[in-house]
VOVEXTOR-144923 format. One line per 3 residues: number of its first residue (from 1); for each residue z, x, y of N, C-alpha, C. Coordinates in nm, 4 decimals, decimal comma. Atoms other than C-alpha are relative to their C-alpha. Layout:
<tivos>
NUM	Z X Y Z X Y Z X Y | ... $
</tivos>
This chain:
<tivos>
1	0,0168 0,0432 0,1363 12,8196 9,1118 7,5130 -0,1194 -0,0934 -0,0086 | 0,0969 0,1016 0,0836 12,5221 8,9250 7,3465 -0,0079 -0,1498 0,0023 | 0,0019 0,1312 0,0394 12,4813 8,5872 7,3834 -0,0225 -0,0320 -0,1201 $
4	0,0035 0,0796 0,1216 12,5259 8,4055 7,0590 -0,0514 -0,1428 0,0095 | 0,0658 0,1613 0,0086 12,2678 8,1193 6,9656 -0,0131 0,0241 -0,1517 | 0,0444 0,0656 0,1502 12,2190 7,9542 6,6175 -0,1373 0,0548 -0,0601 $
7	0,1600 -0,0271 0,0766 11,9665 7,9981 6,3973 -0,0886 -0,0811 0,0261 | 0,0499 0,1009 -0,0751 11,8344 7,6794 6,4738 -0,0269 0,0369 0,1394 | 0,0454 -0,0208 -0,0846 11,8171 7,7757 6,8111 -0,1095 0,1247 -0,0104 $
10	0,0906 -0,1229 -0,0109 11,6316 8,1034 6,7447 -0,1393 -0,0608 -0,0448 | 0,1364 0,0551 0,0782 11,3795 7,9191 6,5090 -0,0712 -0,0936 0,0834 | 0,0835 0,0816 -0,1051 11,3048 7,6757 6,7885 -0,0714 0,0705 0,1019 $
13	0,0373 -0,1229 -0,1130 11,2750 7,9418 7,0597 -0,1556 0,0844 -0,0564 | 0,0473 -0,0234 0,0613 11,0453 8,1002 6,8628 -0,1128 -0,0765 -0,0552 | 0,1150 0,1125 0,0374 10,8087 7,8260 6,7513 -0,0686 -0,0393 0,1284 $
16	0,0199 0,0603 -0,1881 10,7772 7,7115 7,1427 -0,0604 0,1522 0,0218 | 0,0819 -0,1229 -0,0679 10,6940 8,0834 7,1997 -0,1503 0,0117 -0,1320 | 0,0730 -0,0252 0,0928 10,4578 8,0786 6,8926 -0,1188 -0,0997 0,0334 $
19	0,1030 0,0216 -0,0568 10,2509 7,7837 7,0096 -0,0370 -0,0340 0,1063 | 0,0616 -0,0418 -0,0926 10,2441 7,8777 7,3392 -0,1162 0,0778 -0,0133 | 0,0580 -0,0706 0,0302 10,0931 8,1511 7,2597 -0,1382 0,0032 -0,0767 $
22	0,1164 0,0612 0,0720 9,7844 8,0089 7,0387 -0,0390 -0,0769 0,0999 | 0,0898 0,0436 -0,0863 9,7331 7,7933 7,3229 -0,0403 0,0962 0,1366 | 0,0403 -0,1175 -0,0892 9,6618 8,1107 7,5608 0,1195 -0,0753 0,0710 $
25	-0,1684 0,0136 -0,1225 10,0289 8,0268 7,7902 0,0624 0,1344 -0,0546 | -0,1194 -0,1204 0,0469 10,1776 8,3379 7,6494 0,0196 0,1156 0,1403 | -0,0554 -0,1198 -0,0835 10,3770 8,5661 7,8923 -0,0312 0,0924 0,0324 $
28	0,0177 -0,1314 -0,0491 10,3099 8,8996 8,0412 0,1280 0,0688 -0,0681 | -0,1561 -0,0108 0,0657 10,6071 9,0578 7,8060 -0,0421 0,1820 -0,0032 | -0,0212 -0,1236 0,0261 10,7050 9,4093 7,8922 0,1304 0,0677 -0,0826 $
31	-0,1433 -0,0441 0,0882 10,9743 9,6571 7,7428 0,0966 0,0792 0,1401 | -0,1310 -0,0716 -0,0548 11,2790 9,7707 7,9433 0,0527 0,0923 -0,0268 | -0,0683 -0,1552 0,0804 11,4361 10,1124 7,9455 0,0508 0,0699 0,1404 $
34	-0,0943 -0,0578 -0,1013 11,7200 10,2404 8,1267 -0,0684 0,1683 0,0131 | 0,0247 -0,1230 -0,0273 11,6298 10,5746 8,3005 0,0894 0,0768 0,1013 | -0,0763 -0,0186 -0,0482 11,9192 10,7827 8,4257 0,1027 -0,1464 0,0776 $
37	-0,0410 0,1631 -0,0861 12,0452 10,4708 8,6980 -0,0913 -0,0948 0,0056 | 0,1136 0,0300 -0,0645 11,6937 10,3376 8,7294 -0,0422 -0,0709 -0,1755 | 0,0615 0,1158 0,1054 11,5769 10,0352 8,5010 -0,1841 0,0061 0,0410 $
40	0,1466 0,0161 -0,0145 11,1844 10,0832 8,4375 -0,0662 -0,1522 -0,0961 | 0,0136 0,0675 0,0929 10,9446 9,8355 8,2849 -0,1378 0,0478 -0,0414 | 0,0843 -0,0468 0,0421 10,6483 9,9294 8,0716 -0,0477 -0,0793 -0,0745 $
43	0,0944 0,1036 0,0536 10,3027 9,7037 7,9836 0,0165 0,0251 -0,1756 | -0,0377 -0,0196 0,1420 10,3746 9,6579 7,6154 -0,1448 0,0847 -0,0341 | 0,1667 -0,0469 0,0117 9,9491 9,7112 7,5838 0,0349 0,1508 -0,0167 $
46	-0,0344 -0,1555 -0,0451 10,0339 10,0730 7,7165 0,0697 0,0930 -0,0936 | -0,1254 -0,0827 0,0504 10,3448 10,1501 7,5397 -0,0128 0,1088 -0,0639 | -0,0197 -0,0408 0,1475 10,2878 10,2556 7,2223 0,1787 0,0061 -0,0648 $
49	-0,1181 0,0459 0,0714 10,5828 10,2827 6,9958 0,1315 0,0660 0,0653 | -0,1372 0,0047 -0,0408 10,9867 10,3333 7,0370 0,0322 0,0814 -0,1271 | -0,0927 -0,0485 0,0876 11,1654 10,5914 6,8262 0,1469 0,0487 0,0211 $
52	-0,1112 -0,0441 -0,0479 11,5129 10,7062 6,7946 -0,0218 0,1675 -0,0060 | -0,0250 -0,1299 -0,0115 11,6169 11,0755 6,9089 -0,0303 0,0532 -0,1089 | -0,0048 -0,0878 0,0855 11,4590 11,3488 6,6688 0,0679 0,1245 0,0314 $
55	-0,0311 -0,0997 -0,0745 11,5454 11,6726 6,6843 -0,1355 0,0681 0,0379 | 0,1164 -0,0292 -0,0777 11,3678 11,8605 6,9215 -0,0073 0,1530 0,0056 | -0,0115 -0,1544 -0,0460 11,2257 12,2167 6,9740 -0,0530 0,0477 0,1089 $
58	-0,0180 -0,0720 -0,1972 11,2770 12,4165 7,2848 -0,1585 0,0496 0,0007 | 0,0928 -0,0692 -0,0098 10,9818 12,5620 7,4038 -0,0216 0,0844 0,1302 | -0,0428 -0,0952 -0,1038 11,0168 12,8711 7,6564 -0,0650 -0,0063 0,1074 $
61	0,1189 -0,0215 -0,1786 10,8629 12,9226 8,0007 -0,0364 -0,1757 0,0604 | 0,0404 0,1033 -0,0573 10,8777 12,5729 8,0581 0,0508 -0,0455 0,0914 | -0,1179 0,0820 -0,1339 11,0197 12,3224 8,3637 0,1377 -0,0281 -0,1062 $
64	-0,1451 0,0302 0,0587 11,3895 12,2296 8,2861 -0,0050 -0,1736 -0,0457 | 0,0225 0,1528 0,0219 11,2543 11,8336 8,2840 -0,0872 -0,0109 -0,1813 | 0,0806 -0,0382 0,0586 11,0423 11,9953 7,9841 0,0899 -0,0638 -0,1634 $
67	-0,1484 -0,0245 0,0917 11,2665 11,8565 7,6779 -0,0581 0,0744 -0,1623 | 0,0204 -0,0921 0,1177 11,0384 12,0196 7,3994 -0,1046 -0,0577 -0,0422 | 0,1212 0,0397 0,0762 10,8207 11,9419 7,0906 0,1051 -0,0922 -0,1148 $
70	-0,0157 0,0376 0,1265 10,8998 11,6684 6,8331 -0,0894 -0,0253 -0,0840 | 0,0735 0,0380 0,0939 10,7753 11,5933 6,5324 -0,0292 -0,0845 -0,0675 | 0,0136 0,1322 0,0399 10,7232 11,2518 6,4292 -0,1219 -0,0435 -0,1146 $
73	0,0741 0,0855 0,1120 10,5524 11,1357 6,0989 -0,0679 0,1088 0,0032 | 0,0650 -0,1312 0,0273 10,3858 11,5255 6,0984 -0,0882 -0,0314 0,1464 | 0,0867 -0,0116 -0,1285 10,2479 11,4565 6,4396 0,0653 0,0727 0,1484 $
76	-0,1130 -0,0558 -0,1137 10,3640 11,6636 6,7375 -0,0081 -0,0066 0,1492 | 0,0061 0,1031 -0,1640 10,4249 11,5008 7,0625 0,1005 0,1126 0,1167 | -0,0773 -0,0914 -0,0912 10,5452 11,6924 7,3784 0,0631 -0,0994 0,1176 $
79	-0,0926 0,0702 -0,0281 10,8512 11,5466 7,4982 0,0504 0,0283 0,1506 | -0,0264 -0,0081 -0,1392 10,9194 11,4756 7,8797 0,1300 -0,0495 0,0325 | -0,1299 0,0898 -0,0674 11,2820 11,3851 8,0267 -0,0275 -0,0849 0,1051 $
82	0,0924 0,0840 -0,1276 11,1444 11,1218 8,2303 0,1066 -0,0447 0,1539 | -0,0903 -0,0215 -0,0758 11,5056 11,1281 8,4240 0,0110 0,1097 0,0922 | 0,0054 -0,1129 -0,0928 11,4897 11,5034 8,4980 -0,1271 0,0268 0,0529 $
85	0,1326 -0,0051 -0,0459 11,1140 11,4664 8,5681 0,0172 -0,0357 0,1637 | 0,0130 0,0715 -0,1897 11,2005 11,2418 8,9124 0,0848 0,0543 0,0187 | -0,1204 -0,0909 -0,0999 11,4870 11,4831 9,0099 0,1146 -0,0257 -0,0468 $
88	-0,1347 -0,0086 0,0187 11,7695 11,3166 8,8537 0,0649 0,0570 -0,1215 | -0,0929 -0,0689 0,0616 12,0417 11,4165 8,6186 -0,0623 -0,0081 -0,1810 | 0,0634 0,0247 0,1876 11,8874 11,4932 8,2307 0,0429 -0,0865 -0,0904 $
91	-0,0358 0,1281 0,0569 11,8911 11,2218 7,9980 0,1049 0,0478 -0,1518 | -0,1451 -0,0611 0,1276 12,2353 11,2591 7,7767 -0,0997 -0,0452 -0,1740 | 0,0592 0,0214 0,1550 12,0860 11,2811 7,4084 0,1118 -0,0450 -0,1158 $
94	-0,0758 0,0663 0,0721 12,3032 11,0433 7,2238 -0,0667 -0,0771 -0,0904 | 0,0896 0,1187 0,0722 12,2384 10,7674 6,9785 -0,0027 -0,1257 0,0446 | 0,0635 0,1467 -0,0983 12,1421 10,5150 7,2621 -0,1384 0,0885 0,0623 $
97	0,1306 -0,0666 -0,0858 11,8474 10,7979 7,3903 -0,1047 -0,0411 -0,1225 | 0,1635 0,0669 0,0756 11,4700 10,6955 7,2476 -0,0812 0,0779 0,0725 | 0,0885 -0,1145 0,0021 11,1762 10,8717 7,2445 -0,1186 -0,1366 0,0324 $
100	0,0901 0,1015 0,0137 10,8764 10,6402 7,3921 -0,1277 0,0931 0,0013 | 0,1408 -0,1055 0,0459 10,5706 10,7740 7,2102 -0,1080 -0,0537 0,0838 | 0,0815 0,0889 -0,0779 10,3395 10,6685 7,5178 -0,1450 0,0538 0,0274 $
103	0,1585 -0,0909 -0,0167 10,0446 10,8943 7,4957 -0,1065 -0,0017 -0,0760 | 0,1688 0,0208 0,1166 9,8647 10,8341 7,1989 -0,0789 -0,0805 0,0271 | 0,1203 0,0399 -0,0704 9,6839 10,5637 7,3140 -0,1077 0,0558 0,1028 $
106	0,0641 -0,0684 -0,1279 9,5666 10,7657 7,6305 -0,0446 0,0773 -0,0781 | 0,0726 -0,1683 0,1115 9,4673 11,0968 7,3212 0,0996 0,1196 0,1066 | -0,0914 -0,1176 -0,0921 9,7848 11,2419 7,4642 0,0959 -0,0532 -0,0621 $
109	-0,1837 0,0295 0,0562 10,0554 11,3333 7,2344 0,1000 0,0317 0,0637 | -0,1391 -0,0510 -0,0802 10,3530 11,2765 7,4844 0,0670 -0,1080 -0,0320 | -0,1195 0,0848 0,0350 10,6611 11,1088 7,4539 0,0968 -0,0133 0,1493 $
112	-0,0549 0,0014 -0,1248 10,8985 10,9879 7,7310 0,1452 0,0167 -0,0896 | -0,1485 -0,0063 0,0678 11,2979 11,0679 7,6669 0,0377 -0,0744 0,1112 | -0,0698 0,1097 -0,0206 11,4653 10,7763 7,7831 0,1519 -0,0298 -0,0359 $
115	-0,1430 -0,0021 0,0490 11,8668 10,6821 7,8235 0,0076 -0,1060 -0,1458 | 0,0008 0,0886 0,0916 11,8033 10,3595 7,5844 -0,1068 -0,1090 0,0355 | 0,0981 0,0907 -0,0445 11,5486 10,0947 7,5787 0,0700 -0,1762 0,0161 $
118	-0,1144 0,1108 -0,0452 11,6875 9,7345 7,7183 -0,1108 -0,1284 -0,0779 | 0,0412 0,1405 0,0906 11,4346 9,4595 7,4956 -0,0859 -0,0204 0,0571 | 0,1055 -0,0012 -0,0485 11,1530 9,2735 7,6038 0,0328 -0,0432 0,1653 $
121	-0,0543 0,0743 -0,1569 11,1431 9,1157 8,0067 -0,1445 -0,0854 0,0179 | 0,0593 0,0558 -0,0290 10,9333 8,8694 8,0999 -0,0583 0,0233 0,1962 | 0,0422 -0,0373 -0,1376 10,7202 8,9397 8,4433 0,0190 -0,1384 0,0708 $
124	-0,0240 0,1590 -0,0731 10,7889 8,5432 8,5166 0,1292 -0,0079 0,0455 | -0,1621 0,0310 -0,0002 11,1520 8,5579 8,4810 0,0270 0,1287 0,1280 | -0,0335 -0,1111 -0,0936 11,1378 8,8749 8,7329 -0,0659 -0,0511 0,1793 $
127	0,0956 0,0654 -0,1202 11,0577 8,8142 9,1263 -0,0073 0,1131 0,0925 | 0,0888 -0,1326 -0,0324 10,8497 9,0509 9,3058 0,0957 0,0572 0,1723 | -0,0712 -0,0712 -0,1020 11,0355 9,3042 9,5919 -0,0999 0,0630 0,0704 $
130	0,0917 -0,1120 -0,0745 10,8155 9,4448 9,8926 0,0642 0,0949 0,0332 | 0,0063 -0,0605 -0,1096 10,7923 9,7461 10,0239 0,1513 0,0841 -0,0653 | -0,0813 -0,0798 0,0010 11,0582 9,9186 9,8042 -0,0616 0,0616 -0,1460 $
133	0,0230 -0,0374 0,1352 11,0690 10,1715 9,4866 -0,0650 0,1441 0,0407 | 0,0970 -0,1476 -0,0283 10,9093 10,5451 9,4399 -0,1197 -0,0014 0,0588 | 0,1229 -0,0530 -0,0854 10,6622 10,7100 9,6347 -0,1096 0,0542 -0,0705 $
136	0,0959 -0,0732 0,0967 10,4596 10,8094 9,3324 -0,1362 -0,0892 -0,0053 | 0,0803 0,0777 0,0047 10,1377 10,7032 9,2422 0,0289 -0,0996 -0,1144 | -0,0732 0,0412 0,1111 10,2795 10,6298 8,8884 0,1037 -0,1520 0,0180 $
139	-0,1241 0,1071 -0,0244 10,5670 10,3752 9,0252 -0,0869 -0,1362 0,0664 | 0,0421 0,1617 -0,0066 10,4554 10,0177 9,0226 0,1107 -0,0513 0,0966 | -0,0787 0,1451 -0,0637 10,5552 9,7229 9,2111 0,1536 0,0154 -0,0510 $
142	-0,1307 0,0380 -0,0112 10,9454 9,6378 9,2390 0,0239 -0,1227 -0,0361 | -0,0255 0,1133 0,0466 11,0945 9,3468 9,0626 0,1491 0,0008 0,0019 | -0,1858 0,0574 -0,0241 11,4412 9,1825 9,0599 0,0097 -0,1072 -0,0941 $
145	-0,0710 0,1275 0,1004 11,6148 8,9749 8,7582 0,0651 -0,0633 0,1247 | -0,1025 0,1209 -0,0682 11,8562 8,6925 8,8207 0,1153 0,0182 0,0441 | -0,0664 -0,1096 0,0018 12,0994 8,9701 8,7901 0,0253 0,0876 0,0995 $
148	-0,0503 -0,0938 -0,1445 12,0568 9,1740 9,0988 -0,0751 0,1307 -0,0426 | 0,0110 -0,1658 0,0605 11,8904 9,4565 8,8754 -0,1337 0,0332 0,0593 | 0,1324 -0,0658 -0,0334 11,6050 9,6458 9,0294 -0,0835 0,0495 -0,1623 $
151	0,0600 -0,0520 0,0842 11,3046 9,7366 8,7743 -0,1156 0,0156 0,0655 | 0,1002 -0,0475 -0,0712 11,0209 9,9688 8,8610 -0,1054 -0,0244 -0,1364 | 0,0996 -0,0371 0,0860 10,6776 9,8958 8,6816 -0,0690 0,1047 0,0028 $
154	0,0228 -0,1844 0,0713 10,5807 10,2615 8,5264 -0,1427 -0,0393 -0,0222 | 0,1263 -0,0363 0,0015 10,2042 10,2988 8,5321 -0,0441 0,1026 -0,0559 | 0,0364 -0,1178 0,0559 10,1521 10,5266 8,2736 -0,1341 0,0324 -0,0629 $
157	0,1130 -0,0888 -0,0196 9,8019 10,5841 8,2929 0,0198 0,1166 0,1140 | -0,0233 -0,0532 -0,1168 9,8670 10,7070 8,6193 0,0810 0,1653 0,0232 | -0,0565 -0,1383 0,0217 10,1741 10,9318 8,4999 -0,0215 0,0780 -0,0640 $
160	0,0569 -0,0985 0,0755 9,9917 11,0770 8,2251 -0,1132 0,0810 0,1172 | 0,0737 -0,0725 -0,0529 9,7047 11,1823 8,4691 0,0474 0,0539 0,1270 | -0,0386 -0,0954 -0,1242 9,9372 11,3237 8,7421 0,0010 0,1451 -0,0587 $
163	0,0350 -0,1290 0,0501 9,8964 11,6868 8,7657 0,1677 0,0538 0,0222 | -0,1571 -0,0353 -0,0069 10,3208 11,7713 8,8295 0,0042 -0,0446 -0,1771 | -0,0183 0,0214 0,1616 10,3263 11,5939 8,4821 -0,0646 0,0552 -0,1086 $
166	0,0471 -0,0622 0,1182 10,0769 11,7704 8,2921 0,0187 0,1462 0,0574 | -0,0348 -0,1583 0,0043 10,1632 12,1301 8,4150 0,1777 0,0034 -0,0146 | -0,1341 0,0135 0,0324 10,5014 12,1784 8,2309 0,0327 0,1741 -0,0139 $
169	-0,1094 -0,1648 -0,0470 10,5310 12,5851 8,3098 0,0062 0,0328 0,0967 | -0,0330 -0,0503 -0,0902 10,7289 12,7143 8,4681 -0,0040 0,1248 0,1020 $
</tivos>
């Protein structure tokens, strides 16, 4: 459950992060997003935006990680299971799955399908793990909350220009 703080507390929190931030102290603040078992984190810079599940259309002859074409605001983004992409089990399409539109910046309409996205994380509040995490070129450094939780930083320049990721037939 949620920690519950005041309003007062939020409005303070918030002001302290506000002129930090004008005085250049501001955070490294990424976004969190559960992937099958596997907590990623992604440079906000990078991201681009967060939508919820559209519907999606199939598109034939493709990999099974392949999850289709959506259509977002008349724009059409080609949608990756970024779960069944690394081998594991396809990402259940509920109303906790999100669509991270991460390509347009790069001039690549792709989207990542994601179990749910977990808020922002601070790279301070996280402490750095050697020597573990994927073998990809894509898979960043290893980090550890206070929590015990592993999070892999996602390099998605990297995964957009792998060639397994841009050949999606099968």
């Amino acid at each position: 459950m949620a920690k519950r703080i005041s309003l007062r507390e939020f409005q303070e929190s918030l002001s302290q992060r506000l002129t930090s931030a004008h005085r250049g102290e501001a955070r490294r603040a990424l976004l969190g997003v559960a992937s099958g078992n596997d907590h990623w984190l992604l440079d906000l810079s990078d991201s681009g935006e967060v939508v919820p599940l559209p519907s999606l259309t199939s598109v034939p002859l493709t990999k099974p990680w392949f999850a289709g074409i959506a259509n977002i605001r008349g724009t059409l983004y080609s949608v990756v299971d970024f779960s069944a992409f690394r081998g594991h089990e396809p990402t259940r399409r509920n109303a906790n799955a999100r669509l991270l539109l991460v390509g347009a910046r790069h001039g690549i309409n792709s989207a990542l399908l994601v179990d749910r996205t977990l808020g922002l994380r601070s790279i301070d509040d996280l402490e750095l793990i050697a020597g573990e995490g994927e073998k990809s070129a894509w898979a960043g450094e290893v980090r550890q909350d206070a929590r015990g939780r592993k999070w892999t930083l996602l390099k998605l320049r990297d995964l957009l220009a792998d060639s397994a990721f841009l050949d999606v037939s099968s």
